[in-house]
PDB file of N, CA, C and O in Angstrom, chain B, residues numbered from 101:
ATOM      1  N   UNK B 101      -7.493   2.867  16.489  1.00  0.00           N
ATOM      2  CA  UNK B 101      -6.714   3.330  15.380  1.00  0.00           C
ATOM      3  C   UNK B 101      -7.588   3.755  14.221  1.00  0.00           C
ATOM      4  O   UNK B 101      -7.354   4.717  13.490  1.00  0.00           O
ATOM      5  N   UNK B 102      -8.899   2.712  14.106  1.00  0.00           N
ATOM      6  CA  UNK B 102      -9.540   3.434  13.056  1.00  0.00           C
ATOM      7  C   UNK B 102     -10.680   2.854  13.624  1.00  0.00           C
ATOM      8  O   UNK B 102     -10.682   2.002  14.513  1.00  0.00           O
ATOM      9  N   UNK B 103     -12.293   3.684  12.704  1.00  0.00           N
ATOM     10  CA  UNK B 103     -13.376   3.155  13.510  1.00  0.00           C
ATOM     11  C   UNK B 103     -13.902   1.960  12.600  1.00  0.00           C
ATOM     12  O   UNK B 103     -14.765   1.169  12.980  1.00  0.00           O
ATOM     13  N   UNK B 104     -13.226   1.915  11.241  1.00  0.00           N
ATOM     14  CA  UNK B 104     -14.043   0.524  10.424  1.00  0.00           C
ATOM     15  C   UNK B 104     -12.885   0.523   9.523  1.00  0.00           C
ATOM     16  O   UNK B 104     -11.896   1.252   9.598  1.00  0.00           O
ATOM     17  N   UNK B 105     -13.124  -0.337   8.713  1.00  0.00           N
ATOM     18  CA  UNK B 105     -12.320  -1.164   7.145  1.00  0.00           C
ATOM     19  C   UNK B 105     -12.153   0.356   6.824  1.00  0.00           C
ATOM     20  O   UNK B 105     -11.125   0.980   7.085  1.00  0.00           O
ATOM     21  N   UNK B 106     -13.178   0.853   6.279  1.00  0.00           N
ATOM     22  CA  UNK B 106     -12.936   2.416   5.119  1.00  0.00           C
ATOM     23  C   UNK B 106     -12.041   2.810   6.091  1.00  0.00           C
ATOM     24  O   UNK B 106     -10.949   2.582   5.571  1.00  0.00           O
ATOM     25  N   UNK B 107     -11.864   3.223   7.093  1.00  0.00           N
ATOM     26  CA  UNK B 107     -11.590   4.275   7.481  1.00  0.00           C
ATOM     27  C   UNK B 107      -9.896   3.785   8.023  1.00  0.00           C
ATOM     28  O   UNK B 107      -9.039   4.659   8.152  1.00  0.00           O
ATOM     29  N   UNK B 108      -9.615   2.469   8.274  1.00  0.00           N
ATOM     30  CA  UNK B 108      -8.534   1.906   8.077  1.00  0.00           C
ATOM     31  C   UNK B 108      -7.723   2.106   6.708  1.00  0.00           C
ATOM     32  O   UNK B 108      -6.644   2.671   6.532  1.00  0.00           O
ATOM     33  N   UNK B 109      -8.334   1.648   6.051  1.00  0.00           N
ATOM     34  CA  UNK B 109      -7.680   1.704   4.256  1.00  0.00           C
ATOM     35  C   UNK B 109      -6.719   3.072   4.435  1.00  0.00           C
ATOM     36  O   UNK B 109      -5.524   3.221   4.691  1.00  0.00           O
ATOM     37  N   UNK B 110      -7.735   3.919   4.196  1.00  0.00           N
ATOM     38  CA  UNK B 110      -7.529   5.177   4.383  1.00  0.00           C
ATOM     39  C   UNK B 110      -6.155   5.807   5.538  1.00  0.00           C
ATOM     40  O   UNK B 110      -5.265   6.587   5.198  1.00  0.00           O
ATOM     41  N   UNK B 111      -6.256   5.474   6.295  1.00  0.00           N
ATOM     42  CA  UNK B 111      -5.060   5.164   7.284  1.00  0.00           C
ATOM     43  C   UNK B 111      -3.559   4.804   6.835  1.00  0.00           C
ATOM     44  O   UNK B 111      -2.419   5.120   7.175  1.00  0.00           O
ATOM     45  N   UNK B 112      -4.198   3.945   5.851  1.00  0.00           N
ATOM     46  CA  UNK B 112      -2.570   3.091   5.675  1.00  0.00           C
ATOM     47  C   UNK B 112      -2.651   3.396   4.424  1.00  0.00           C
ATOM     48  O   UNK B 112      -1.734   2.897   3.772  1.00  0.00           O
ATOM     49  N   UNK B 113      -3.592   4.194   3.656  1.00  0.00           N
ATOM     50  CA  UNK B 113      -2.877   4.863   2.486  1.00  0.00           C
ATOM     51  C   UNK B 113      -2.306   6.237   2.310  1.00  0.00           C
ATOM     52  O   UNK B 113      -1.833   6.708   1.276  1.00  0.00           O
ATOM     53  N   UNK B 114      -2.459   6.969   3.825  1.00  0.00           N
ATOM     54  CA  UNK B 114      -1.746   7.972   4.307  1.00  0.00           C
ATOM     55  C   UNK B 114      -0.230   7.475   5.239  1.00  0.00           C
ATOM     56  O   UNK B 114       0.577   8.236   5.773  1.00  0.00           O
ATOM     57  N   UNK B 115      -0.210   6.402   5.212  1.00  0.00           N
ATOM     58  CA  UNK B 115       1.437   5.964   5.675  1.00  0.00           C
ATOM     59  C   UNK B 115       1.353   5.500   7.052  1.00  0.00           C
ATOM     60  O   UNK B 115       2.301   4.920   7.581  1.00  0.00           O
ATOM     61  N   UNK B 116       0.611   5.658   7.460  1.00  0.00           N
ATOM     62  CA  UNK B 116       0.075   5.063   8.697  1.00  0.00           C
ATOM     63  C   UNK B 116      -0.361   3.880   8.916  1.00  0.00           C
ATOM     64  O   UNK B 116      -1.358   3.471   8.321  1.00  0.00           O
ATOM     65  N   UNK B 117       0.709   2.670  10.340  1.00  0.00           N
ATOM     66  CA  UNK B 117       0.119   1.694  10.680  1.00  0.00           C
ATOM     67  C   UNK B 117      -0.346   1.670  11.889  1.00  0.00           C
ATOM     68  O   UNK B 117      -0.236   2.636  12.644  1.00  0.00           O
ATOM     69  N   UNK B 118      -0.971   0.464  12.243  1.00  0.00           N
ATOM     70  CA  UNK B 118      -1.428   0.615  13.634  1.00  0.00           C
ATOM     71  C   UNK B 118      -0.617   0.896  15.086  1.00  0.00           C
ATOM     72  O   UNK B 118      -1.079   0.846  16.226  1.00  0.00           O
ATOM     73  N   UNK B 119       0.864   1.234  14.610  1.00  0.00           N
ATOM     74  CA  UNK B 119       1.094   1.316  15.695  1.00  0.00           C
ATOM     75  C   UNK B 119       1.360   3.398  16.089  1.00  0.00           C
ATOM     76  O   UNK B 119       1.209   4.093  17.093  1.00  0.00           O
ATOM     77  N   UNK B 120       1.954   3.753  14.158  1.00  0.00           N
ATOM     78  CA  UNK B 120       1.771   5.057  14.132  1.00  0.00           C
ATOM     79  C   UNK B 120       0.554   5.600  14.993  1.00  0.00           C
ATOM     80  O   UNK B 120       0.534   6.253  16.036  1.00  0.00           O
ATOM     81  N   UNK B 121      -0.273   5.186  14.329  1.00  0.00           N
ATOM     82  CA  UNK B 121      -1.590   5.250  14.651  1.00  0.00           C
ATOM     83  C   UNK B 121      -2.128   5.931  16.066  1.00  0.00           C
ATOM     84  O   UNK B 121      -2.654   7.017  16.307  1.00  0.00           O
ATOM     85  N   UNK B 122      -1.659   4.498  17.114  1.00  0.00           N
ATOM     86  CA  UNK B 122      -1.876   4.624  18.325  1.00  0.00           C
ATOM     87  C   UNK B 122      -1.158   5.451  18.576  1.00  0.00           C
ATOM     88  O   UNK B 122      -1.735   6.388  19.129  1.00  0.00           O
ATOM     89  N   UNK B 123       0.446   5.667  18.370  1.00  0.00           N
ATOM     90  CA  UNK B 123       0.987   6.481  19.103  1.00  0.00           C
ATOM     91  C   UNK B 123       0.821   8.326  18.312  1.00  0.00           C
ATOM     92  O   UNK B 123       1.586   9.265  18.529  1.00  0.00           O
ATOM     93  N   UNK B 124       0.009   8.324  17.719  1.00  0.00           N
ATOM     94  CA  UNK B 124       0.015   9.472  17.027  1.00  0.00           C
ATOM     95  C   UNK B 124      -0.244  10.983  18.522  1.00  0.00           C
ATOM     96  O   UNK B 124      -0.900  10.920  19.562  1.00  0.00           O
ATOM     97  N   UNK B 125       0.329  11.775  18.131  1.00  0.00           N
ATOM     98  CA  UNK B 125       1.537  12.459  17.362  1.00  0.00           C
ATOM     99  C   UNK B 125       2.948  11.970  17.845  1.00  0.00           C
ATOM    100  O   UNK B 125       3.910  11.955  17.077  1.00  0.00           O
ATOM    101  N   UNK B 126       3.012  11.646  18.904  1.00  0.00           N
ATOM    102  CA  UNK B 126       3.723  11.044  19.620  1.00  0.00           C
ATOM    103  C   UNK B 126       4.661   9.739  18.847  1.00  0.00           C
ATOM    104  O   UNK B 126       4.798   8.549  19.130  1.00  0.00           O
ATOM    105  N   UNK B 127       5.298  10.756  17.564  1.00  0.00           N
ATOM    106  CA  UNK B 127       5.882   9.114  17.537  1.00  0.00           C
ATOM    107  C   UNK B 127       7.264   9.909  15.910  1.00  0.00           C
ATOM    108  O   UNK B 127       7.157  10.959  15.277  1.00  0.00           O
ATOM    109  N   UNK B 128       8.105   9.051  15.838  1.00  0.00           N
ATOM    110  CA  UNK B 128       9.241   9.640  14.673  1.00  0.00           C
ATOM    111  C   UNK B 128       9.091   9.481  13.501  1.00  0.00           C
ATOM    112  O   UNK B 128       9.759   9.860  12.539  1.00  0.00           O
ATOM    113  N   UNK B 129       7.689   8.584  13.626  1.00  0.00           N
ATOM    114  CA  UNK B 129       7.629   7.802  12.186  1.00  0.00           C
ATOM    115  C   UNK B 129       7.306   9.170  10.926  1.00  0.00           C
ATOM    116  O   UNK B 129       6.556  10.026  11.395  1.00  0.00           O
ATOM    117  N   UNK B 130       7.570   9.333  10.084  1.00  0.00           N
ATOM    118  CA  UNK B 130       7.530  10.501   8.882  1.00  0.00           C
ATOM    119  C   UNK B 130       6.633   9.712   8.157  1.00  0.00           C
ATOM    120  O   UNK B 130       7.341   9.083   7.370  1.00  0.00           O
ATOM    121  N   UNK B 131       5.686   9.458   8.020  1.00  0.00           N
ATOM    122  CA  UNK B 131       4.434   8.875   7.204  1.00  0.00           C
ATOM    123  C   UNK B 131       4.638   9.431   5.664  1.00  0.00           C
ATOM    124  O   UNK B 131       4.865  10.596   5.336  1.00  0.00           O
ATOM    125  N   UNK B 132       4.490   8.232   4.777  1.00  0.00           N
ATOM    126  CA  UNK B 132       4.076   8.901   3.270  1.00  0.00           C
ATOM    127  C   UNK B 132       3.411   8.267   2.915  1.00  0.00           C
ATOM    128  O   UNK B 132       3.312   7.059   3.130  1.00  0.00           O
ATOM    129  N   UNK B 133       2.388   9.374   1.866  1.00  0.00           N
ATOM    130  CA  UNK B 133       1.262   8.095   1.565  1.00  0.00           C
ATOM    131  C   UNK B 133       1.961   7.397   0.066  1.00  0.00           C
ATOM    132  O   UNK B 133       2.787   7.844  -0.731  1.00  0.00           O
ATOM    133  N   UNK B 134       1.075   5.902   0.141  1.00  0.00           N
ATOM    134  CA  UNK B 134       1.630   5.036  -0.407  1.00  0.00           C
ATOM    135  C   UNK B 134       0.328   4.815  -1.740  1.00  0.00           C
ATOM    136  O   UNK B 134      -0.845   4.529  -1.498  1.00  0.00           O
ATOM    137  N   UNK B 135       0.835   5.004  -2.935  1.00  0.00           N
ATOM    138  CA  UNK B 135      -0.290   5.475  -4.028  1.00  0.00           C
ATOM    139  C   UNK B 135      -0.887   3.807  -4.094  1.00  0.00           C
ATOM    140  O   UNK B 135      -2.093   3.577  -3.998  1.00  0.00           O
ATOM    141  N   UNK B 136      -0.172   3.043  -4.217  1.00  0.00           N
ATOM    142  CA  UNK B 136      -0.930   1.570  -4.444  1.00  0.00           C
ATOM    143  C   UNK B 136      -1.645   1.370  -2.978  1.00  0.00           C
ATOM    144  O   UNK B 136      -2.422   0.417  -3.037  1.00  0.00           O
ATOM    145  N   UNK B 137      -1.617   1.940  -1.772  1.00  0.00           N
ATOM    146  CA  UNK B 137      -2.719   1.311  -1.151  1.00  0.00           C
ATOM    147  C   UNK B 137      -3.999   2.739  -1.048  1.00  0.00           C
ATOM    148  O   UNK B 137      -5.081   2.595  -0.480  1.00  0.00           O
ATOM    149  N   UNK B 138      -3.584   3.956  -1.678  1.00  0.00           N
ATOM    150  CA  UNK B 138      -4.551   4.495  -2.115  1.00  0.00           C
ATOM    151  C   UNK B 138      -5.640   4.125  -3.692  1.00  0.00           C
ATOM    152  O   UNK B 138      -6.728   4.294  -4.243  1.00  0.00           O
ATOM    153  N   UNK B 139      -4.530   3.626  -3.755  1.00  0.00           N
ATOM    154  CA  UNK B 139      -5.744   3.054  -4.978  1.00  0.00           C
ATOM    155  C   UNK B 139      -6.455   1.610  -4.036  1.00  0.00           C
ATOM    156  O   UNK B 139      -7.453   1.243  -4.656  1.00  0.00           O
ATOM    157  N   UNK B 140      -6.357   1.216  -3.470  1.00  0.00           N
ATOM    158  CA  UNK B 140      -7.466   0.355  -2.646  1.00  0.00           C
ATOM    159  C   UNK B 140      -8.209   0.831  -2.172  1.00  0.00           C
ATOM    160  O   UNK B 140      -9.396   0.534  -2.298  1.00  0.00           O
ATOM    161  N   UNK B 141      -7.736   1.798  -1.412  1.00  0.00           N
ATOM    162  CA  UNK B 141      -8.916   2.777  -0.591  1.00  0.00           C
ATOM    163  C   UNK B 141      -9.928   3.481  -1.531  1.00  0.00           C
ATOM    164  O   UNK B 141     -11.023   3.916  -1.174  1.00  0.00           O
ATOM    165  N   UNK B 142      -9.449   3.528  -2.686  1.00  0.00           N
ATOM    166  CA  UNK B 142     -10.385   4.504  -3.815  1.00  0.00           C
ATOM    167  C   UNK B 142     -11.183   3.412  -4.198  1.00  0.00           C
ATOM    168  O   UNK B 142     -12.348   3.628  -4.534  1.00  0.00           O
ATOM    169  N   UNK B 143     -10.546   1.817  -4.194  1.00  0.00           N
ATOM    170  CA  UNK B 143     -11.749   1.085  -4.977  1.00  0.00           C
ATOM    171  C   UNK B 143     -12.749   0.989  -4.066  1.00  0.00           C
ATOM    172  O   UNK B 143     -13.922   1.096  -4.423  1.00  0.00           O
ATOM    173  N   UNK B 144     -12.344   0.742  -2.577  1.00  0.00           N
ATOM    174  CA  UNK B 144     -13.222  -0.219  -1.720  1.00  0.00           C
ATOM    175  C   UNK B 144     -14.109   1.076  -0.740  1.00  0.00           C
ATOM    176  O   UNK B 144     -15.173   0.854  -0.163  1.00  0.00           O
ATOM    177  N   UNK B 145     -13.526   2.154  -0.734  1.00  0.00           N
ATOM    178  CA  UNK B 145     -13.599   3.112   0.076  1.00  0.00           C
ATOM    179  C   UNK B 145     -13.766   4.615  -0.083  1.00  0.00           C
ATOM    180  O   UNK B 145     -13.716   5.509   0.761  1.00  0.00           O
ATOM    181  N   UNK B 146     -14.108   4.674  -2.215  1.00  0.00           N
ATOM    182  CA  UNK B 146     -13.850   6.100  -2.432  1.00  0.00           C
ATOM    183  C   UNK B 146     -15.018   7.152  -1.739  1.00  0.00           C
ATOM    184  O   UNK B 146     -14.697   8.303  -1.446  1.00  0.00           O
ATOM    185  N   UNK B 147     -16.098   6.748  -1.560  1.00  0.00           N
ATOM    186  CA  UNK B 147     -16.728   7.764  -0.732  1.00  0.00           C
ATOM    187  C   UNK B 147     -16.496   8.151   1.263  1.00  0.00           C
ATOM    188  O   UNK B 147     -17.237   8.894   1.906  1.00  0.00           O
ATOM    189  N   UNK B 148     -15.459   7.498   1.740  1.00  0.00           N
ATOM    190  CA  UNK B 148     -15.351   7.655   2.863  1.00  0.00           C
ATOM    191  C   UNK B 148     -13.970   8.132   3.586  1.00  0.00           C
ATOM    192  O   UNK B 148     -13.457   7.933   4.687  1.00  0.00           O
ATOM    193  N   UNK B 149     -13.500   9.137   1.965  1.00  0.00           N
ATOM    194  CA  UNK B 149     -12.336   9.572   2.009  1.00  0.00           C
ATOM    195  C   UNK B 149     -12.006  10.313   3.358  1.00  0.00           C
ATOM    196  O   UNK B 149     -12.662  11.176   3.942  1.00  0.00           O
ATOM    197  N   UNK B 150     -10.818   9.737   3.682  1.00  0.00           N
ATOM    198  CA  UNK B 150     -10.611  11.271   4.865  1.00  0.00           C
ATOM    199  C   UNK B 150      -8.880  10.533   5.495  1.00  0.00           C
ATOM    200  O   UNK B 150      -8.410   9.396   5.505  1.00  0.00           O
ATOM    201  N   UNK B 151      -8.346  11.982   5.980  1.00  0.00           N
ATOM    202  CA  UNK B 151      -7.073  11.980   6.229  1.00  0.00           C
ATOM    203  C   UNK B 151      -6.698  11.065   7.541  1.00  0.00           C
ATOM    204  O   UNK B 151      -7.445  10.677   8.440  1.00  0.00           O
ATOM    205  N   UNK B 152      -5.380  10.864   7.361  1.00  0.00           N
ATOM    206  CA  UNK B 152      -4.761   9.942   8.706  1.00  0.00           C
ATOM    207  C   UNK B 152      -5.752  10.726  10.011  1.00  0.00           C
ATOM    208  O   UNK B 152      -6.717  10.213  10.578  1.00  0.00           O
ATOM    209  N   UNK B 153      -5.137  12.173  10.267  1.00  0.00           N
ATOM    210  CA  UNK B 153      -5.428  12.915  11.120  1.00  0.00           C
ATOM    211  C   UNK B 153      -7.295  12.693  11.570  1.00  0.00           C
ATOM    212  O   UNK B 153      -7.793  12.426  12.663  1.00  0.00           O
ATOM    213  N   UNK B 154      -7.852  12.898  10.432  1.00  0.00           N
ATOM    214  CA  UNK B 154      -9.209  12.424  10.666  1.00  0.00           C
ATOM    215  C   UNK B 154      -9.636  11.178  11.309  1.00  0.00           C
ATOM    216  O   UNK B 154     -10.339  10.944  12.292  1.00  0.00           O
ATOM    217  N   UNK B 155      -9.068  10.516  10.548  1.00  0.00           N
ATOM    218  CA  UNK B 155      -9.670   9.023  11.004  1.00  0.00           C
ATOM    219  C   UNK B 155      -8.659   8.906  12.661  1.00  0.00           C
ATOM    220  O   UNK B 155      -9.536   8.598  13.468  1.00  0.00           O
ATOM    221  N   UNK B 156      -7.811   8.971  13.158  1.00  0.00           N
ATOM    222  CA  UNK B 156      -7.297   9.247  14.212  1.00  0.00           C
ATOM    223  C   UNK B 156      -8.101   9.746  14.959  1.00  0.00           C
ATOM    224  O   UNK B 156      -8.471   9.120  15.952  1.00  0.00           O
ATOM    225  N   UNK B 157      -8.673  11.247  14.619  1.00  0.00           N
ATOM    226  CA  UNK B 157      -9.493  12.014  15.917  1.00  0.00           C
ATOM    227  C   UNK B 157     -10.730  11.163  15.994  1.00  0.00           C
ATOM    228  O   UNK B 157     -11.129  11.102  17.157  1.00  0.00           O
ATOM    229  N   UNK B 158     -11.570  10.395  15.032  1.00  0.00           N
ATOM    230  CA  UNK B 158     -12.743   9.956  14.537  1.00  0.00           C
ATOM    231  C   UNK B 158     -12.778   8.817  15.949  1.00  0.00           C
ATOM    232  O   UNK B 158     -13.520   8.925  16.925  1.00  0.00           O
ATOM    233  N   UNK B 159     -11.753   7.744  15.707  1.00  0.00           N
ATOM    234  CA  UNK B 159     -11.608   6.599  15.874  1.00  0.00           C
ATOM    235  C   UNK B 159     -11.227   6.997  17.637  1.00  0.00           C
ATOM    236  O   UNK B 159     -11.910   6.240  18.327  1.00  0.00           O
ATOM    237  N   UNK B 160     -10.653   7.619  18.229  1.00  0.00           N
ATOM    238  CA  UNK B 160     -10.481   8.524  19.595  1.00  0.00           C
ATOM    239  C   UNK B 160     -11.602   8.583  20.347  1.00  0.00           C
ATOM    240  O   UNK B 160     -11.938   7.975  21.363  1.00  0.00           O
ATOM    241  N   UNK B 161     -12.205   9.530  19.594  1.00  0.00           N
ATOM    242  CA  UNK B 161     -13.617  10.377  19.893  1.00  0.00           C
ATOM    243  C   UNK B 161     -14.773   8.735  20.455  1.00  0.00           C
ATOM    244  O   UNK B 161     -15.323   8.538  21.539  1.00  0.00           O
ATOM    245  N   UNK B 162     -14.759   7.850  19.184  1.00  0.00           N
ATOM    246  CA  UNK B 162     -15.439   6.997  19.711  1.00  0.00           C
ATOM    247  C   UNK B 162     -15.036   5.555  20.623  1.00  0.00           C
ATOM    248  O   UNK B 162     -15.567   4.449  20.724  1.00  0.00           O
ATOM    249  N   UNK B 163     -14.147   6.021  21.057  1.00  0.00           N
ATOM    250  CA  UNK B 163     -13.329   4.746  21.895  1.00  0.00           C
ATOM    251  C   UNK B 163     -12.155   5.427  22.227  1.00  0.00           C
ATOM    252  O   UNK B 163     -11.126   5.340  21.557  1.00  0.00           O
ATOM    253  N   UNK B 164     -12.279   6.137  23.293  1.00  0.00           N
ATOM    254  CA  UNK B 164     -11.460   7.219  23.922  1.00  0.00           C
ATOM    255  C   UNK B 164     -10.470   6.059  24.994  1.00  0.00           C
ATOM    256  O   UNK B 164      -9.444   6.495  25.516  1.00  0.00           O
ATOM    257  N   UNK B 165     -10.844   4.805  25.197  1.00  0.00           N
ATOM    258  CA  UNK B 165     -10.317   3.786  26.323  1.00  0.00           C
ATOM    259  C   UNK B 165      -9.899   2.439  25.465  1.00  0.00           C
ATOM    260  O   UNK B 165     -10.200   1.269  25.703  1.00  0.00           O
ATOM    261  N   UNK B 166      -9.328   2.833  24.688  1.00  0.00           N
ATOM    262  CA  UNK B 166      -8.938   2.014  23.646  1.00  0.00           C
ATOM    263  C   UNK B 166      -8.007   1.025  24.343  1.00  0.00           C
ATOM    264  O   UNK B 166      -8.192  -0.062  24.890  1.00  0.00           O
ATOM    265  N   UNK B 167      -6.427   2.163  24.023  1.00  0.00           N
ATOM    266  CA  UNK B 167      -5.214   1.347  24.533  1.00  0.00           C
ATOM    267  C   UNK B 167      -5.571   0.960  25.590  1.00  0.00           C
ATOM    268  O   UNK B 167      -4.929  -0.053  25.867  1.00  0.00           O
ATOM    269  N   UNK B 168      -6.768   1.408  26.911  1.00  0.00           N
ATOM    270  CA  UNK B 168      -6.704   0.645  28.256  1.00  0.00           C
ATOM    271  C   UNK B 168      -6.774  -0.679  28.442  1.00  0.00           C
ATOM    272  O   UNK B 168      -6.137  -1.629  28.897  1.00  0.00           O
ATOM    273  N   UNK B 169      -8.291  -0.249  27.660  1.00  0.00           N
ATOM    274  CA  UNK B 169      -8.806  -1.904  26.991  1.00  0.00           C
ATOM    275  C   UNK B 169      -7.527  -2.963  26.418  1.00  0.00           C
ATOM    276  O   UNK B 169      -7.042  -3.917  27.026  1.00  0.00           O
ATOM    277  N   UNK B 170      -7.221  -2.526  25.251  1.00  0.00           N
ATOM    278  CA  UNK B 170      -5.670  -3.668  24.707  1.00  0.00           C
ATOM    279  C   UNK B 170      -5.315  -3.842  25.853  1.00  0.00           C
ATOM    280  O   UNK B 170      -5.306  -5.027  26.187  1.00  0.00           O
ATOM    281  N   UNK B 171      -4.982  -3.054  26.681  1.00  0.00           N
ATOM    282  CA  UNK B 171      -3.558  -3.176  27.364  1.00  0.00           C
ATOM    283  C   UNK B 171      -4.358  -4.235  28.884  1.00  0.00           C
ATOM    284  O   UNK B 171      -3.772  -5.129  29.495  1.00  0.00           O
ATOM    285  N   UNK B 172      -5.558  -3.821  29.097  1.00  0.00           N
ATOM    286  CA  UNK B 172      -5.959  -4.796  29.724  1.00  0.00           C
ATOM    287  C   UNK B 172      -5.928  -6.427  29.847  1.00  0.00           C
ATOM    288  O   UNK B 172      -5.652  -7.326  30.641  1.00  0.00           O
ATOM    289  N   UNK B 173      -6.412  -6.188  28.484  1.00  0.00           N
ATOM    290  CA  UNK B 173      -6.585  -8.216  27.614  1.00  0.00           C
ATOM    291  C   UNK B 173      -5.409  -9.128  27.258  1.00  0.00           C
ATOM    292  O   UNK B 173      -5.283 -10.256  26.781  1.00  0.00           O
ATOM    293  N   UNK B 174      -4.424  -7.938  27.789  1.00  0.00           N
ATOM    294  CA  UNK B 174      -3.018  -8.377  27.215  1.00  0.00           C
ATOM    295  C   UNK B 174      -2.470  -9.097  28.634  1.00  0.00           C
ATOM    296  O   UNK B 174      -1.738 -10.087  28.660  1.00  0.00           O
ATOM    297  N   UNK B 175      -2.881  -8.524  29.569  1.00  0.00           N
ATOM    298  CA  UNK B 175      -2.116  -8.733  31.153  1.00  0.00           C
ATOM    299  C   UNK B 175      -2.807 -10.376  31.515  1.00  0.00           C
ATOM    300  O   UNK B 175      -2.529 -10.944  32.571  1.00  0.00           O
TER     301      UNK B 175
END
């Protein structure tokens, strides 16, 4: 869902939780970003700004076997 803390923040100050997340695009949820957890992301995270969509492809790209994995540890 995301590849670190910054890039989480960031996530869920674009309206996005972990489950949006995973199921992105694939999913009904209408995301809005939420200004009080962008102001977290600005304190803890202002140089590692970047959009839901970003941190989505980011977090993909480097753990392309994500859900397998969960879904493994879960069984």
């Amino acid at each position: 869902m995301a590849r670190d803390l910054s890039a989480y923040l960031w996530l869920l100050a674009d309206g996005f939780g972990p489950w949006e997340a995973t199921a992105y695009p694939d999913h009904e949820h209408q995301p809005r970003a939420d200004a009080r957890l962008a102001a977290i992301a600005q304190r803890w995270a202002a140089n590692r700004r970047a959009s839901a969509e970003e941190v989505i492809a980011a977090a993909r790209a480097e753990f392309p076997d994500f859900d397998e994995m969960i879904g493994g540890l879960c069984r």
